[in-house]
N, C-alpha and C positions, 0 to 999 in steps of 0.2 A: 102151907103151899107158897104161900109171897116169899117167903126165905130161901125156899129152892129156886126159885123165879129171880129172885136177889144176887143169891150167888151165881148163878147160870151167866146172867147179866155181868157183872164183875169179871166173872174166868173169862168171857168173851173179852170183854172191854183191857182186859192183862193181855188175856192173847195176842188184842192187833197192836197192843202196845209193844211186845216182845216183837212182833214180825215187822214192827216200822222202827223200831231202834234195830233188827238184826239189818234193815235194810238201809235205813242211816251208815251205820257200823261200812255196812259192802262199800257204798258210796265215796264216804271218808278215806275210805281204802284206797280206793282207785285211783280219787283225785292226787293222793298222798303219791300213788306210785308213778301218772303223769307229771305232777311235781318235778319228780327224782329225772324222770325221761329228760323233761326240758333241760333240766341243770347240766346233765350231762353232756344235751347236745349243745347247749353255752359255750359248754368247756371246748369240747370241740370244734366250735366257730371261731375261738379266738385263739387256738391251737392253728388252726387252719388261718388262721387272717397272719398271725404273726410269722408262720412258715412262706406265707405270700409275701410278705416283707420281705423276708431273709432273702427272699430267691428275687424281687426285684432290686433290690442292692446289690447283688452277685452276678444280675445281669448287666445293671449300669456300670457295673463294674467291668466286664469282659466286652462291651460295646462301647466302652471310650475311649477317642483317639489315641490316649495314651498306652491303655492295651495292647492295640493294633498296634501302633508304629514298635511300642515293644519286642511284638511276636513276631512284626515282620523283620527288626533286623534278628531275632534270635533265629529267624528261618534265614536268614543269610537273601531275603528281597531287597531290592533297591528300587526307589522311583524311577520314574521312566524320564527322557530327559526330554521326548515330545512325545504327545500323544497326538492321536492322528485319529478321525472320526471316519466310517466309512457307510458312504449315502446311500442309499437304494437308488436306483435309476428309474423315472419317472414312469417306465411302463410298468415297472414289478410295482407302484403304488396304486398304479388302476385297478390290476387283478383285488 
């Protein structure tokens, strides 16, 4: 009798052994595949950070004066020779 009792004992103690290394095993998994997520979206922040570069260089680019005064003679603009400011009159400032 103490030897079925023995064994009984053992196959038990295999058992939760096998269901806490399958559950281990699931864990290692997931974390593994979290891993992979992160890295990916790494790649993608720095995908994303360096196309933010490119595009603010491409802005400082077509917003410096030298741009403009480019595009404007290429549009055939010329400066103005006065410029002239026009005030509001003191009632339209009440409203």
């Amino acid at each position: 009798m103490p030897d079925k009792a023995l064994h009984k004992t053992i196959a038990i103690v295999l058992g939760l052994a096998a269901v806490l290394a399958v559950l281990l095993l699931i864990r290692q998994t997931r974390i593994m595949h979290i891993n992979n997520q992160i890295t990916l979206l790494e790649e993608q922040i720095r995908a994303l950070q360096y196309e933010n570069e490119k595009l603010e260089i491409e802005l400082s680019r077509y917003t410096g004066l030298q741009h403009i005064d480019t595009q404007a003679a290429r549009l055939q603009m010329i400066r103005p020779r006065k410029v002239r400011f026009i005030q509001k009159n003191k009632l339209e400032r009440r409203l």
